[in-house]
C-alpha positions in Angstrom: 104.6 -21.3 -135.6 103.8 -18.3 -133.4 105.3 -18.2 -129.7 102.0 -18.1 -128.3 101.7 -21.9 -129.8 104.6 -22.7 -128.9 104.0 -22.1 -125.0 101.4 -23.7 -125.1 102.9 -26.7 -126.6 105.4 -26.7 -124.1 103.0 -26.0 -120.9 102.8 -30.1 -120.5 105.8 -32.0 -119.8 104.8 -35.2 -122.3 103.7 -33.2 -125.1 107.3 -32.7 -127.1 108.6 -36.2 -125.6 105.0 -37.8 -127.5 105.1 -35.7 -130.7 109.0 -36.7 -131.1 108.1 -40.6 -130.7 105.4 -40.2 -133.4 107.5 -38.3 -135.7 110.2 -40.6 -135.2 107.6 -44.0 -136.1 106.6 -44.8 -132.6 103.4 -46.4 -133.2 100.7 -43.8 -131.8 99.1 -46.0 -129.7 99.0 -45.8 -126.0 101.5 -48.4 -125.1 104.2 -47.9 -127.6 104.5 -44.2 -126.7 104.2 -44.4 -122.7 107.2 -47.0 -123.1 108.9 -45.1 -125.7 108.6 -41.4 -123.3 108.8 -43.1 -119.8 105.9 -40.9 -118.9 103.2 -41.7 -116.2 99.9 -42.9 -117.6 98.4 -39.8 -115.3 100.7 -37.7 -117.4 100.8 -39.4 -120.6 96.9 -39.1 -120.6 97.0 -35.3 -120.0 99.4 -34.7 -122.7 97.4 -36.6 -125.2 94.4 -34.7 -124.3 96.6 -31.6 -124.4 97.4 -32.1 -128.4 94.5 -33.5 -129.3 92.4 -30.3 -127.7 95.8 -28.1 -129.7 94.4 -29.8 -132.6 98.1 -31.7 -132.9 97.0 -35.4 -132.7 93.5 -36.8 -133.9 92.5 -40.2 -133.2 93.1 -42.5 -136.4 89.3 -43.2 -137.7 89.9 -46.1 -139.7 92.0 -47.9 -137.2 91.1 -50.6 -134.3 89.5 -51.3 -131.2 87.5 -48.1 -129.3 89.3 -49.3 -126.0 92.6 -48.7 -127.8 92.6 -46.5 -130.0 95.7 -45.2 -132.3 96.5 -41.3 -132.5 98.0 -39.6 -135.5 99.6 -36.0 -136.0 97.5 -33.8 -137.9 99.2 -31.2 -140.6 99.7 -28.8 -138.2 101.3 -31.7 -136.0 103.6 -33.1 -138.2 105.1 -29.6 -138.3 105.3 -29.9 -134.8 105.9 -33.4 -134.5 109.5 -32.8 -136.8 110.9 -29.8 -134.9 109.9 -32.1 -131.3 112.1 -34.1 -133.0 114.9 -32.5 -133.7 115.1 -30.7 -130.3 115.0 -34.0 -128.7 118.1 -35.3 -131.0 120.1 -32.1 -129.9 119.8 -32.5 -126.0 121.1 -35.7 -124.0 119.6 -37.9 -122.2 119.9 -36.7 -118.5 118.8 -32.7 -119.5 115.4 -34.4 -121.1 113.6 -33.1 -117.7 115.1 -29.7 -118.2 113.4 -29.7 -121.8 110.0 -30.6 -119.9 110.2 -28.0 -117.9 107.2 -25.5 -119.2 109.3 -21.9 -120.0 112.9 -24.0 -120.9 112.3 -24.2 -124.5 110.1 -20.8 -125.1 112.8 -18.7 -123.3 115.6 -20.6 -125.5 113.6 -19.5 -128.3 113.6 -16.2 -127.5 117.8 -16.0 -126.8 118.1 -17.0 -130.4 120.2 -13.3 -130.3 121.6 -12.4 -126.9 118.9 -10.7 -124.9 118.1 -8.6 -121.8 115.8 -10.1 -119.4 113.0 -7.1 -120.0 113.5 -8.1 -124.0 113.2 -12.1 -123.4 109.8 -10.9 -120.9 108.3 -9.2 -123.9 108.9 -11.6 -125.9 107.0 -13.9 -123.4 103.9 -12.0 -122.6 102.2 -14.3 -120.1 105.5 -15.1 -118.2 105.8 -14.3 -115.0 109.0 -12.7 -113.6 109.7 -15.8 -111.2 108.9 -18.0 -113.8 111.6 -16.2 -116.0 114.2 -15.8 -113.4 114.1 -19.4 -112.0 113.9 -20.7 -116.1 117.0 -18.3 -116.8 119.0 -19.9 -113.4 117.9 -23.8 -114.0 119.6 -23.3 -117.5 122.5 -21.5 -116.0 123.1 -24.1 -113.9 123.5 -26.4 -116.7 125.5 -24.4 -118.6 122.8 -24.1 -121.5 122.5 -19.8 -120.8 125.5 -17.5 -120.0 124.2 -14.2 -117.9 126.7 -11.4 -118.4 126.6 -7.9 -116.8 126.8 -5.0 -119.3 128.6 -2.2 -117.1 128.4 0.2 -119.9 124.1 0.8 -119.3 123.2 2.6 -116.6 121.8 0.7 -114.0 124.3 -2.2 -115.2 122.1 -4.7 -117.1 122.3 -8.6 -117.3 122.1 -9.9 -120.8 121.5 -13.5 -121.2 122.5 -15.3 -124.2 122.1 -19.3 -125.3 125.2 -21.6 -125.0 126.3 -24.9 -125.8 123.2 -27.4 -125.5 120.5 -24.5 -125.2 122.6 -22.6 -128.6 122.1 -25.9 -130.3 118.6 -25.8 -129.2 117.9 -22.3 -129.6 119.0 -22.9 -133.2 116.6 -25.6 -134.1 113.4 -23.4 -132.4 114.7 -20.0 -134.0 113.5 -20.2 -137.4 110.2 -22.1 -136.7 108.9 -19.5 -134.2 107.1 -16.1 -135.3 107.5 -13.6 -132.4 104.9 -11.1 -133.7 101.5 -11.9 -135.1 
């Protein structure tokens, strides 16, 4: 998967939390999954739309009522759906609204080597510098980056590098994603 999918995945906060549940046998109808993610139904709904548009999910054809209809992963979603899954597994419980944050989980996929903020930016083409910077210190906080200085460049440079939950993370994403077309 390219990291320009990937964003763009990511850019809603339901869209991993859904595609987990289905991969994991959630049924994929509306009820099931908005008790299964906790999501609004305001949010839910714009997720759904979200994959569906990505070409992820596609309404089930030969199942049930129009009113309540039942979603399924396409191929390229149930590529999707599994790795949703297994980044879901590796983070706890209270750090799920860190992973629905929209840069977390690109930017860990880009620290899958330690990296200098300029490197993890190009990497990133449509990322902002604020976005990077506060991404980089909300996973500082929780210990899931380390920021180092390197005093031997000249200016000093900080290079960022995963750790515990965003290394176990960074692992998962780093041999789906594609950097370069």
């Amino acid at each position: 998967m390219y990291i320009e999918t990937f964003v763009n995945i990511t850019s809603r906060a339901w869209a991993l939390p859904i595609l987990s549940k289905l991969h994991s046998g959630v049924a994929g109808r509306q009820a099931p999954l908005l008790v299964a993610t906790g999501a609004s139904r305001t949010a839910f709904a714009q997720s759904m739309e979200h994959l569906i548009t990505l070409g992820l999910l596609e309404r089930n054809p030969g199942y049930g009522h129009p009113l309540r209809p039942e979603f399924r992963p396409t191929k390229q979603g149930v590529t999707a759906a599994a790795m949703a899954y297994k980044i879901q597994n590796v983070a706890a419980d209270h750090d799920q609204d860190l992973l629905r944050k929209s840069w977390t989980l690109p930017v860990l996929a880009s620290l899958h080597s330690p990296n200098h903020f300029n490197d993890i930016k190009r990497n990133l083409q449509t990322i902002s510098d604020r976005a990077l910077s506060q991404s980089l210190k909300s996973m500082e906080v929780r210990s899931w980056v380390r920021r180092s200085v390197d005093e031997q460049a000249r200016p000093p440079r900080s290079i960022y590098c995963a750790v515990n939950t965003g290394g176990l993370i960074s692992n998962v994403i780093a041999p789906e994603i594609s950097f370069r077309l």
